[in-house]
C-alpha positions in Angstrom: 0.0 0.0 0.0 1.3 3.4 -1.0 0.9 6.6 0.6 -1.8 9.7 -1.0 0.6 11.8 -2.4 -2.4 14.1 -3.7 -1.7 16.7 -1.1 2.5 16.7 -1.8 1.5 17.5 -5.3 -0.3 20.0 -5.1 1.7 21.9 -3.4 4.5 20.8 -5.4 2.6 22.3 -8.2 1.3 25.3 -6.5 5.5 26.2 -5.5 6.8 25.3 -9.3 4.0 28.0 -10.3 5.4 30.6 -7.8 8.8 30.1 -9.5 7.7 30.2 -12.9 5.9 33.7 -11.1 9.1 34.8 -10.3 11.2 34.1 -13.3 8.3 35.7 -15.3 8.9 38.5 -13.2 12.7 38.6 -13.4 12.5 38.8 -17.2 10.1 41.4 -17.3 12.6 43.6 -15.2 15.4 42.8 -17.4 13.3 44.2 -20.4 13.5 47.6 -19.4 12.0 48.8 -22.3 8.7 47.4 -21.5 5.7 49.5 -21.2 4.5 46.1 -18.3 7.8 46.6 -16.7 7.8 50.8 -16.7 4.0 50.3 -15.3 4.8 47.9 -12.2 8.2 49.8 -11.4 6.7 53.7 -11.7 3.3 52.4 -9.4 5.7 50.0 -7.1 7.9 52.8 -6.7 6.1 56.0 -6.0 4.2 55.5 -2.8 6.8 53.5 -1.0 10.7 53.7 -0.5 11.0 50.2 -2.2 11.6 49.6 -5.9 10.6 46.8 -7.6 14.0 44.9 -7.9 13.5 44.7 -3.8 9.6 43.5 -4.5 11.5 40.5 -6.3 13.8 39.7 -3.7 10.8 39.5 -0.7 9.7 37.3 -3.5 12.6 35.1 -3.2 12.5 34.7 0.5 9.1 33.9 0.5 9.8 31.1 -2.0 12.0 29.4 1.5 8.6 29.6 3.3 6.8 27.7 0.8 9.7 25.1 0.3 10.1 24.2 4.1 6.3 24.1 4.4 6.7 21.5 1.9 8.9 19.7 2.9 7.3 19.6 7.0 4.2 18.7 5.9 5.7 16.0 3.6 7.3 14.6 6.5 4.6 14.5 8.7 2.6 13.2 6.4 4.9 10.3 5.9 4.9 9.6 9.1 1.5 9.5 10.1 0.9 6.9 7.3 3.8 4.7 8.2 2.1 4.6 11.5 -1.2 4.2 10.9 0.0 1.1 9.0 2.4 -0.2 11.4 -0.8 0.7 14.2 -3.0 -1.3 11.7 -1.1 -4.6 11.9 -1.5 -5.1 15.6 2.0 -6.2 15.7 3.3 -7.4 19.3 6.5 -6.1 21.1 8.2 -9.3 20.5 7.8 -9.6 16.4 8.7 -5.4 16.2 12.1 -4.4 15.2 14.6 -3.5 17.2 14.4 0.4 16.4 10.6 0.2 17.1 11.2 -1.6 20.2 13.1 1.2 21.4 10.6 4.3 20.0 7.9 2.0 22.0 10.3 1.8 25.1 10.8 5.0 24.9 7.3 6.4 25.1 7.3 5.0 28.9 9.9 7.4 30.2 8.7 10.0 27.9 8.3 12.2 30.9 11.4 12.5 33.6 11.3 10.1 35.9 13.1 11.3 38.8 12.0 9.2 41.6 12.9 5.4 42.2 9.1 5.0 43.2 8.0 6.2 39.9 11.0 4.4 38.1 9.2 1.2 39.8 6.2 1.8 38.5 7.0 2.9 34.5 9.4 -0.3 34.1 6.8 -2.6 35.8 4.0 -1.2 33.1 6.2 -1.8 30.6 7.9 -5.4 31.8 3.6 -6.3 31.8 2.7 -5.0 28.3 5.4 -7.1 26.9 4.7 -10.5 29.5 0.9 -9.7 28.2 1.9 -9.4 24.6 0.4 -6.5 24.2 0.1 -4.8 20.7 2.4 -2.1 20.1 0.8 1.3 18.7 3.1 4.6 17.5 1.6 7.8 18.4 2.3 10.6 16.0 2.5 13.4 18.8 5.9 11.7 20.1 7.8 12.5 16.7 8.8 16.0 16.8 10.3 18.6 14.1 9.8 21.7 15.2 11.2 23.6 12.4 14.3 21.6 12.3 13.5 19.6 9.2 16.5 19.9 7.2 18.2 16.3 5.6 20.2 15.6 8.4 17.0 15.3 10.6 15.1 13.7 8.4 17.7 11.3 7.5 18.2 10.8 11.7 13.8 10.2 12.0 14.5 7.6 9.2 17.6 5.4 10.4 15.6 5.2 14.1 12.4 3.8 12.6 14.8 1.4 10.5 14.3 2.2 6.7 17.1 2.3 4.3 19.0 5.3 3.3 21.3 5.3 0.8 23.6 8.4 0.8 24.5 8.6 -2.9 20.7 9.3 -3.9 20.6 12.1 -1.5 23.8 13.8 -0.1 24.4 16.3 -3.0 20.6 17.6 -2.3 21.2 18.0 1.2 23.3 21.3 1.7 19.6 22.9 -0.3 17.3 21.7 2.3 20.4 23.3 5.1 19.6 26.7 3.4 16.0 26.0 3.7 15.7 25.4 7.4 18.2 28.1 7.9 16.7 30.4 6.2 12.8 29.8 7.1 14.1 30.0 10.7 15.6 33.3 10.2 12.9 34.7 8.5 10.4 33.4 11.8 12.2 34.3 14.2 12.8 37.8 12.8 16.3 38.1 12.8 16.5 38.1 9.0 14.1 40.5 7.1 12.4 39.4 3.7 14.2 41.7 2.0 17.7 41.0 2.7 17.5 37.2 3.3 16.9 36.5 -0.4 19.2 39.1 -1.4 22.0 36.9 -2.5 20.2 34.0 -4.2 19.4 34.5 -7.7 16.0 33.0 -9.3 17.4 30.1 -10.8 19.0 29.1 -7.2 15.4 29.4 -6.1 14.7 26.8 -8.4 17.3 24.6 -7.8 16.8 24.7 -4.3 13.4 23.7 -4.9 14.2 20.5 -7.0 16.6 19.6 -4.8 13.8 19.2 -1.8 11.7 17.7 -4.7 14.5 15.1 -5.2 15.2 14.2 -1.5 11.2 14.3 -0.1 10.2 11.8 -3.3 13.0 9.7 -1.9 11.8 9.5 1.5 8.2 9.1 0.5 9.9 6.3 -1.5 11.5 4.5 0.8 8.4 4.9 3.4 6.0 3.2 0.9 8.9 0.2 0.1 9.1 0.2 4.0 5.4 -0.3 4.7 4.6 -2.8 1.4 7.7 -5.1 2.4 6.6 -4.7 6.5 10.3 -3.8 7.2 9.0 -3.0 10.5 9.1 -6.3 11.8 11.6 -9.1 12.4 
């Protein structure tokens, strides 16, 4: 069973048309002798300190908003199905893998356990639910990104849950998706502004920062639906 991708492409759809925006833009600015261009630049420019070549690059740091809600909500949407499936299959502690044994085992000392009373009690719940055979079930709430998604977390999530990664496929994509977390956190947090975090990335590094996250988060969802078909998650 493969994951709906519906959702991923539309919004991989809806970010290639934001490019194409933008490059559409960018050669209507290098045609100066436009009557379209003279228009947007004259009304652009006289009621605000702006011009339009700064209009462009707010453009461009937009475009790392769009790209990192793409790839999140790819991620999480991977995840969710790989654990509805794995929920689905009622599998026991004793027939999971070892890397789900331990994101199960972990959910019992999810919280600090600072007493030897309460230590007692978690490792007895969990000694039961094993004796007891009881299934094992992945809550979605545990796995956190938080605005971290960049390849080397993703790529973390994956080899903890057990699925393949190869490193050839992937590694030359991964310094784009850096830039992208960097730079949507910037932009968030306010310590970069729109118009000067773009500044320095031309239109066609837009776009091949935004194929590179295209390569990597078809990869993933990939190796998720290969992972899920073949029941990797189990001995």
């Amino acid at each position: 069973m493969a994951q709906d991708r519906t959702l991923y492409f539309e919004k991989k759809e809806e970010l290639n048309f934001f490019i194409h925006s933008l490059s559409t833009l960018y050669a209507m600015n290098d045609n100066q002798t436009s009557p379209y261009t003279f228009f947007l630049a004259e009304n652009i420019k006289k009621r605000q300190r702006y011009i339009f070549e700064d209009f462009l690059v707010i453009l461009k740091s937009n475009s790392f908003i769009m790209i990192y809600n793409l790839v999140e909500s790819t991620i999480k949407n991977s995840v969710i199905f790989m654990y509805d499936e794995i929920n689905r299959h009622n599998i026991r502690y004793l027939d999971a893998k070892d890397e789900i044994k331990k994101i199960w085992f972990n959910y019992h000392f999810k919280d600090n356990v600072s007493s030897v009373d309460k230590l007692k009690t978690v490792s007895q719940e969990l000694i039961d639910d094993i004796i007891s055979e009881k299934n094992i079930s992945l809550d979605f709430e545990q796995f956190k990104l938080s605005g971290n998604a960049d390849w080397r977390v993703i790529k973390k999530a994956m080899l903890e849950h057990g699925l393949d990664v190869n490193s050839n496929k992937t590694n030359s994509h991964a310094s784009s998706m850096r830039t992208v977390k960097d730079k949507r956190n910037s932009l968030a947090h306010g310590s970069e502004s729109f118009i000067d975090s773009a500044k320095d990335f031309s239109e066609s590094d837009i776009r091949r920062i935004a194929q590179d996250t295209f390569t990597i988060l078809e990869y993933v969802m990939d190796e998720v639906d290969k992972y899920v078909e073949k029941e990797k998650y189990k001995i």
